[in-house]
N, C-alpha and C positions, 0 to 999 in steps of 0.2 A: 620700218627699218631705214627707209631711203630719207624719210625726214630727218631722222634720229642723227643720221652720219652725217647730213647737209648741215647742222646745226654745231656738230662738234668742230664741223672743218671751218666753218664759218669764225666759231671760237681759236679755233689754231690763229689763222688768218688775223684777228683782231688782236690778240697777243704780239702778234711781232710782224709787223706787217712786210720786214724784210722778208720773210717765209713767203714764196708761192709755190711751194711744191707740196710733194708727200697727199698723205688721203686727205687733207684739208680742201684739195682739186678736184676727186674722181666719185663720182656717186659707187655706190657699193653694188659688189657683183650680188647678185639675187638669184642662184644656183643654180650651178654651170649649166648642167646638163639639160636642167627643165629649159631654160632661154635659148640651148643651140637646136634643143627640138620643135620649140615656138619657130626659128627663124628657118628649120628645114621647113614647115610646114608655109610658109611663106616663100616659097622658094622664088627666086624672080624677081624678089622686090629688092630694090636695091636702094631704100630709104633709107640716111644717116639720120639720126634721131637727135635734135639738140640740146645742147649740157642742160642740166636742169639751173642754173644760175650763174650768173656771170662769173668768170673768173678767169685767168691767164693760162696761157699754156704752159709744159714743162719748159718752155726755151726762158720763163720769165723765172727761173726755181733761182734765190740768191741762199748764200750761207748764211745764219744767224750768228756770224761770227766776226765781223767788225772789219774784215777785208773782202777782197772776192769779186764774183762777178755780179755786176746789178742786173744787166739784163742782155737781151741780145740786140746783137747792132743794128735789128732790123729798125728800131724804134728808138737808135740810138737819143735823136734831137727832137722826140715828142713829149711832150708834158704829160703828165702822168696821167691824165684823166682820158687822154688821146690813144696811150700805146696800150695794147696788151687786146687786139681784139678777140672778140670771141669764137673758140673755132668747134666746128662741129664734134659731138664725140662718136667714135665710130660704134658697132654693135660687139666688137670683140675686140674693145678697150678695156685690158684687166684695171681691176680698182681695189680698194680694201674693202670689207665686210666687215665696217666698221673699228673701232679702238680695240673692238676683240679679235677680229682675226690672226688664225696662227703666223701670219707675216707680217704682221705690222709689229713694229718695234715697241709700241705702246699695250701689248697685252702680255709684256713680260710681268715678273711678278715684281711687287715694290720693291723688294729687299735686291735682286738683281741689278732694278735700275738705279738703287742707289750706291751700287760697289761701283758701279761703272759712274757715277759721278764724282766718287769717291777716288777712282783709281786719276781718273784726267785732271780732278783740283791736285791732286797731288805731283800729276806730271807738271801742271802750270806752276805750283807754287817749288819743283826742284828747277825747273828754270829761271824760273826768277830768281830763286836763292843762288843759284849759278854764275847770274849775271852780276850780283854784287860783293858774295866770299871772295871774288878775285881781288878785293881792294886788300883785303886785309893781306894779303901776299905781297904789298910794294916793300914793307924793311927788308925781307930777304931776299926776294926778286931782283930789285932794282942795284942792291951791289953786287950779289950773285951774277948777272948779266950785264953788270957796268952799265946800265943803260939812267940815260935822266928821269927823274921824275913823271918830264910827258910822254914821251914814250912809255913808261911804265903804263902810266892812266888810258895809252889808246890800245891796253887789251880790256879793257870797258865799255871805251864806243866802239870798238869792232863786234863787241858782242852784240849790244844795244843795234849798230845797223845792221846786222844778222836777221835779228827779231821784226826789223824796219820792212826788210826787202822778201824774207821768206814766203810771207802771205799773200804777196802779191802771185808767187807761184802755186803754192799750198792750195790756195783758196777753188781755183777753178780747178783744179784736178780732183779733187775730192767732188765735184761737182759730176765728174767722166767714172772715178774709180769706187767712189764711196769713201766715208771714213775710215775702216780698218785699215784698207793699205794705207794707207799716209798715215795714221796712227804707227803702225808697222813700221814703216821705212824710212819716215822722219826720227821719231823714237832711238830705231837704230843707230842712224849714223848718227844722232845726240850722244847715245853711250859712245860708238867708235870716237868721235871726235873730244869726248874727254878725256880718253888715256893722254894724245899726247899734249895736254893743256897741264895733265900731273906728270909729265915726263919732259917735259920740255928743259932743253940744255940751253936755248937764246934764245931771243927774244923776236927772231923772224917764228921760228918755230908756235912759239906763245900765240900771237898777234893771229895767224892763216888761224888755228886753231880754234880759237877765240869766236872767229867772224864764222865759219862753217859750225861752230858748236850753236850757236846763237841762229843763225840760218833754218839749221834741220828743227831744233825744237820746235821753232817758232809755229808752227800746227798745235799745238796744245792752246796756246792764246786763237791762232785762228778759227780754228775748226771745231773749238769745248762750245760753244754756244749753238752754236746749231746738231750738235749732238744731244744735249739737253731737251730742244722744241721738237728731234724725232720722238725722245721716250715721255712727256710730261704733256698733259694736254692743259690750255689756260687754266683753268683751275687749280693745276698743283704744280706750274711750274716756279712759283716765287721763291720755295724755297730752295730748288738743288741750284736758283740761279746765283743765289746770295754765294755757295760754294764756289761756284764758277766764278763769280765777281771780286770773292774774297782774294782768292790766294794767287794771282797775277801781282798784289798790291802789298799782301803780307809778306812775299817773297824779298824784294828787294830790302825790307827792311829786314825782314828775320837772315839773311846772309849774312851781315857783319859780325852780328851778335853770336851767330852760329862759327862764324869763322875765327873766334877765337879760341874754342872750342874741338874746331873740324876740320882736317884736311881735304884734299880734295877726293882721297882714297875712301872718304865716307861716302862724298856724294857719287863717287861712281858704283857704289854696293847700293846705293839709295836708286842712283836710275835702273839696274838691272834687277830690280825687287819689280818695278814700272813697266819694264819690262814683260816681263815674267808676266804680271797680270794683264797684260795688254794683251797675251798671246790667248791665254787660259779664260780670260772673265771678262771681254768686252770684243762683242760679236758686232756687226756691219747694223747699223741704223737708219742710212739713209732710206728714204721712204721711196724714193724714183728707183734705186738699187732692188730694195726689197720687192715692188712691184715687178720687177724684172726677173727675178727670181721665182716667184710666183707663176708667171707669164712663163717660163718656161719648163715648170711643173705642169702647168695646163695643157700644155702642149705633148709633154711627153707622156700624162694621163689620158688623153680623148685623143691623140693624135692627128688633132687638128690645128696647123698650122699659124691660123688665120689671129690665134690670139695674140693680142700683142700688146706689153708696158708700155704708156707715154714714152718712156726716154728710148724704147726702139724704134719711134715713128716720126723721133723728130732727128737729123742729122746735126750735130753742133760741131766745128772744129777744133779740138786743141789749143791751135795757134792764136785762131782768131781770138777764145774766150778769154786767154792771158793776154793779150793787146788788148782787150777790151780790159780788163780787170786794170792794168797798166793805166791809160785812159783816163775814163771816166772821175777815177778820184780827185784829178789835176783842174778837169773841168770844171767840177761842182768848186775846187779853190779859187780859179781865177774868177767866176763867173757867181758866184755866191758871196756874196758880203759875210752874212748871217754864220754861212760855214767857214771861211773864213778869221774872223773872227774867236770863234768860240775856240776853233780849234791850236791856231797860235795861244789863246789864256790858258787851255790843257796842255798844250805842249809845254809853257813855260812853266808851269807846274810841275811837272815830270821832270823837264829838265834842272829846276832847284832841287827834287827829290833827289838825283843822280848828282849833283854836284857837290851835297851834302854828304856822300860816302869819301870824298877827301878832306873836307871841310870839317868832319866831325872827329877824324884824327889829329887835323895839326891845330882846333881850338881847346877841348878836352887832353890834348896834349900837351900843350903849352901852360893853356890858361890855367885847369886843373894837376895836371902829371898825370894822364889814366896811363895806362898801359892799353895793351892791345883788346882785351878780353872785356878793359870798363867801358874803352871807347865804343865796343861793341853793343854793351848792356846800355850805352845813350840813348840807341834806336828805338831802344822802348818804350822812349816815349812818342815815337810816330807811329811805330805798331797799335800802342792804346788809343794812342786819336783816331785812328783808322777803323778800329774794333767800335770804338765810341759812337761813330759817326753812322757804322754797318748798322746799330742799335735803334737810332732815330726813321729806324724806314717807316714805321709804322705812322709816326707822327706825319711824316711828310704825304702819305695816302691819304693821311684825313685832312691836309691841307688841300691835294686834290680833288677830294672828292667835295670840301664844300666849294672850291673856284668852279667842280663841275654843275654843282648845283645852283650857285650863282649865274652861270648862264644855258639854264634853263636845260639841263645836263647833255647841251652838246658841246666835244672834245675840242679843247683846241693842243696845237702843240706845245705853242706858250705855256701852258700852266706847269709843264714838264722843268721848266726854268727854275718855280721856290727855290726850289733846294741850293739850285747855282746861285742865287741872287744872294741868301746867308753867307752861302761860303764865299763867295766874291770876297763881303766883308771881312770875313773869318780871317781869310789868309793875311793878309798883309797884318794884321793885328798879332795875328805868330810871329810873323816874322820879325816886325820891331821889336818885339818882346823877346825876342834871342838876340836882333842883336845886340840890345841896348844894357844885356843882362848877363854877357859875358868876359866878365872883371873878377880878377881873384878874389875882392870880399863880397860878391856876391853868391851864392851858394849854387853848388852845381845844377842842382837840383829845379831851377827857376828857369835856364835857358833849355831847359829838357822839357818842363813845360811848356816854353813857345812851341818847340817845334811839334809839340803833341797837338796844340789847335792850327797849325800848320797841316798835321796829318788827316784829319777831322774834317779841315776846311778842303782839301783838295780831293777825299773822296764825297764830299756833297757837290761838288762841282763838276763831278763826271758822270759818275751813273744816278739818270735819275729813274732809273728803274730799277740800277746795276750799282797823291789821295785824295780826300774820298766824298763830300758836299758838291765842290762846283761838277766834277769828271761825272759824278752821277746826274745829274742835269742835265750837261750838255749831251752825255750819251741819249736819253732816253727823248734829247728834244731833235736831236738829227736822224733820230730812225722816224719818228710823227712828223718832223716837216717835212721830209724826204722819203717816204712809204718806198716809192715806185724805186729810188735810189738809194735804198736805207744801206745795203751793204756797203757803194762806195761812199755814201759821207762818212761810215765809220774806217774803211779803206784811207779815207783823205785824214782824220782824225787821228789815223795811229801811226801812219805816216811820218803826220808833221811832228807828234808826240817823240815818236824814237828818234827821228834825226836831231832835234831838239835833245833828249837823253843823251844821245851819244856827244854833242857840241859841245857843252855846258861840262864836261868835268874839264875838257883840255885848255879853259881856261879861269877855271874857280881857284886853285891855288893860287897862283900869280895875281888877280884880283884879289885877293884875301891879303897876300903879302906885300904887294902895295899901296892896298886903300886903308888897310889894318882890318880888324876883324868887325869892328864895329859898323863901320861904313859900309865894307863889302857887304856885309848881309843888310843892310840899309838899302843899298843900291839894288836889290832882287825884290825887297819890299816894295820899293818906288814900281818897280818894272806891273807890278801885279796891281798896284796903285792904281795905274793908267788903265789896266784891263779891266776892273772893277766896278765899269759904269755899262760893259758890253751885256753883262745877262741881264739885267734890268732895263735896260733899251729896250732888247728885244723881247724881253717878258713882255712889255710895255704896248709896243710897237708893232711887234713881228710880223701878228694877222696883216698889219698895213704893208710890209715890206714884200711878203709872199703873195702879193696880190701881182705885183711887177715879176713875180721869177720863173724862172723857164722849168723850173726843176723840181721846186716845192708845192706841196699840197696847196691846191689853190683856194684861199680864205673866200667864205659866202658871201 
C-alpha cells in the first residue's frame, strides 16, 4: 500500500509541478489503531521516523491556478534545487490512504467530479462572457449617460483589471480556507455586484461596478485549476483540463455574439443557477483542508490529541502569504528575460483580443452595415479558431513525445514551446489577412476568416498543455521552467495579460480612426511581428539561458 500511494503522488507531482501539496506528500495512514498500539508498546521512544522520499513540506503547497502563492519566504532567494529541505515526518502526521480514501477528494465518484468541473467551466466561461456583453451596451449606454466613447470602453478595462488584481488576493486564501469558501464568497458578491451593473443610472455607478464585479469573480480563473489536480490524478486529468482551459477563452468571444441576443438580466439568472450549484454539488477539495478534517475526526474517534494534518503544524501568515503572492511575480519579470518575454507576446495577444470587441463594431459597421446582433455573429470566427486550435492537442503530444525521444526521453522545458513557435507565425498571418481584407468588394466573410487563424494562433501560444497556439506554449513552458515558481510565473503571466486587456481597448478606436482601418490592424500585426522570433529563441536556446537564472530549472 505504501508503495502504491508513493507512486501516485509521485504522478500527481510530475503532472503539475506547481502542486506540492495534498496526498501527493504524505505516505498513507496504515490503521490507526494497530500503529498507536505499536507506539504505546514502544513507550519512551521518542524516534521521528523519516519521510519515505524527498519532497517539500505543506509551507511549499502552490495553487494550480495561474496566480498565488509560490512558496514561503523562507526560501524566498534559493534556486529551486536548493529550497524545499526535507523535514522529518512525525509518527501522528495524518495522511491519505491512498486515492481511495473516504477524504480524499479523488475517491469521489466520476460522474460527481465531473458536475463539479462542469459547474466551475461554466462559472469561468459566465465571467468571461461578462467581461465582453458589456461592449455591446455602448449605443445605448453611452447617449443614455452622455458620456464619450472612452469613458464608455473603461467599464471594460475596469472589469478586465478586476480579473488582473483579484488573484493576487484569491489565490493565498484559498490556500488558509480551502476552495469552497472563496468559491462561496467571491461567487456571491459576482451575483451581488451584477445587479447594479443592470441597474446602473451613470456612469460612476457602471465603472465601481464593473471593477468589483470583475474582482470577486476572478477565483473561478484562479482557483478552477487546482480544483481539478485535487479531483483527477495524471492520468485522467487531460481531459476535465481542456474544460478548465476552454472557457476562460470562449467566454470573451461568446459575450458579444450572445449580447445581441441577451440582456444582462439573463446573465444574472445564469450566475444564480452557479450559484445554486456551488452550494448543493461542489464540496471543499483541497487536499491540506481535507487532511485536516480527517485529523480532527481522529481525534475526536481515539481521543487522542496528538494527531495532527500538515497544515496544523506548520504556522503560515495571512499577511505575509499575500505580500509574498504580490512579490514574487514582479521578480521572476524583472529578473527573467525568458518570463519576460513570453509573457508581454501573451499579453499583446490578449490585449488584440480585447481591442477587437470595439474594433469589430465600428469595421463590420461601417465597412459591411451589420447591425448589432451580425456584428456579434463575426466573433465566430475567433470562437472556431479557438475550438480548431483546442483540436490539434493531440497532434502537438506526439510532437513531444518524438522531441522526448529524440533526447533520449529526458524532459526539457523547451519542447513545451512547438506549439508557440506555429502560432508565433500563425498570428500575424491573421492578422494581415483582416486587415488587408477589409474593403466593401471584398466579402465579409474573408476578414472573419483572419481573424479565426488569429484565434487558432493565440490559443497555441498559451497553453501548451492548456487565443489559443502560442498562450498554450507559453503556459505549459513557464510551469516546466519554473517548477519551484510555477505559480508566480503564471501569477506574472496573467498579470501582464489583463493589464495589457484592459490598456488596449482605451486606445483601439482612435488608432483605427486615424491610421484607417487598414493600417491600424497592420500596426497590431507588426507589433506581434517583432514578438515572433521570442518562442523559437528559446525553443532553440533556453536550456543555455536557464543555465544563468536564479529561478529556473537548472539545465544538466
Amino acid at each position: 500500500m505504501e508503495k502504491k500511494s508513493t507512486e501516485a503522488g509521485n504522478d500527481a507531482l510530475d503532472e503539475n509541478p506547481s502542486i506540492a501539496g495534498g496526498d501527493a506528500l504524505y505516505e498513507p495512514l496504515h490503521g490507526v489503531q494497530r500503529r498507536d498500539d505499536q507506539r504505546r508498546a514502544s513507550a519512551g521512544s521518542d524516534r521521528r521516523r523519516p519521510r519515505p522520499r524527498s519532497s517539500s513540506s505543506l509551507a511549499h503547497i502552490r495553487s494550480n491556478n495561474g496566480h498565488g502563492v509560490g512558496n514561503d519566504s523562507d526560501d524566498i532567494d534559493m534556486p529551486g534545487e536548493q529550497a524545499g529541505a526535507l523535514r522529518e515526518k512525525g509518527p501522528f502526521e495524518v495522511a491519505f490512504e491512498g486515492d481511495h480514501d473516504p477524504y480524499c477528494p479523488r475517491s469521489m465518484s466520476l460522474m460527481h467530479k465531473w458536475v463539479i468541473v462542469i459547474i466551475i467551466g461554466l462559472g469561468s466561461l459566465c465571467l468571461t462572457c461578462a467581461s465582453s456583453i458589456y461592449t455591446t451596451t455602448y449605443s445605448q449606454m453611452n447617449p443614455e449617460f452622455a458620456i464619450s466613447t472612452i469613458v464608455g470602453t473603461l467599464g471594460l478595462s475596469t472589469f478586465v483589471l478586476g480579473i488582473a488584481l483579484g488573484p493576487l488576493l484569491m489565490s493565498p486564501l484559498s490556500e488558509f480556507f480551502g476552495r469552497r469558501p472563496i468559491y462561496l464568497v467571491s461567487w456571491g458578491m459576482f451575483l451581488i455586484w451584477l445587479i447594479p451593473s443592470a441597474v446602473a443610472k451613470n456612469a460612476a455607478t457602471m465603472l465601481v461596478a464593473r471593477f468589483f464585479n470583475g474582482f470577486a469573480g476572478s477565483s473561478f480563473l484562479s482557483v478552477a485549476g487546482g480544483s481539478v489536480s485535487d479531483l483527477f490524478s495524471r492520468d485522467a486529468i487531460q481531459a476535465p483540463m481542456v474544460i478548465i482551459a476552454l472557457s476562460p477563452f470562449i467566454g470573451p468571444s461568446l459575450g458579444p455574439l450572445l449580447g445581441g441576443f441577451i440582456n444582462y438580466n439573463v446573465l444574472i439568472i445564469w450566475a444564480f443557477v452557479i450559484m445554486v450549484a456551488i452550494v448543493f454539488f461542489t464540496p471543499e477539495t483541497f487536499h491540506p483542508v481535507k487532511l485536516r478534517e480527517k485529523a480532527r475526526a481522529l481525534r475526536k474517534e481515539t481521543g487522542d490529541e496528538r494527531w495532527k494534518a500538515p497544515m496544523e503544524m506548520k504556522e503560515k501568515a495571512v499577511a505575509k502569504a499575500i505580500g509574498l503572492s504580490l512579490l514574487r511575480p514582479f521578480q521572476l519579470l524583472v529578473w527573467e528575460p525568458m518570463c519576460l518575454c513570453l509573457c508581454l507576446f501573451s499579453a499583446i495577444l490578449l490585449g488584440i483580443l480585447y481591442l477587437f470587441f470595439g474594433a469589430f463594431d465600428l469595421i463590420f459597421g461601417d465597412v459591411y452595415g451589420f447591425n448589432l446582433w451580425q456584428t456579434g455573429l463575426a466573433f465566430l470566427g475567433i470562437l472556431i479558431g479557438m475550438l480548431a486550435a483546442g483540436a490539434t492537442d493531440s497532434l502537438w503530444y506526439r510532437v513531444y513525445a518524438r522531441l522526448l525521444e529524440q533526447n533520449e526521453g529526458v524532459p526539457e522545458p523547451e519542447f513545451r514551446l512547438s506549439r508557440a513557435v506555429a502560432g508565433a507565425v500563425l498570428v500575424p498571418i491573421g492578422l494581415f489577412i483582416f486587415a488587408w481584407t477589409t474593403f466593401p468588394w471584398v466579402h465579409w466573410m474573408v476578414p472573419i476568416v483572419g481573424s479565426g487563424f488569429f484565434g487558432m494562433a493565440t490559443w497555441l501560444t498559451r497553453w501548451s498543455s492548456r487565443t489559443l497556439l502560442v498562450f498554450t506554449g507559453i503556459f505549459t513552458f513557464l510551469v516546466d521552467a519554473y517548477p519551484k515558481y510555477a505559480a508566480s510565473a503564471m501569477a506574472a503571466n496573467a498579470f501582464t495579460r489583463c493589464i495589457f486587456a484592459a490598456a488596449f481597448p482605451l486606445f483601439g478606436l482612435q488608432m483605427y480612426e486615424r491610421l484607417g482601418y487598414q493600417w491600424a490592424s497592420s500596426l497590431l500585426a507588426f507589433l506581434t511581428v517583432a514578438m515572433m522570433p521570442f518562442p523559437y529563441l528559446f525553443f532553440r536556446y533556453g536550456r543555455q539561458i536557464r543555465k544563468h537564472s536564479k529561478y529556473a530549472t537548472q539545465a544538466a
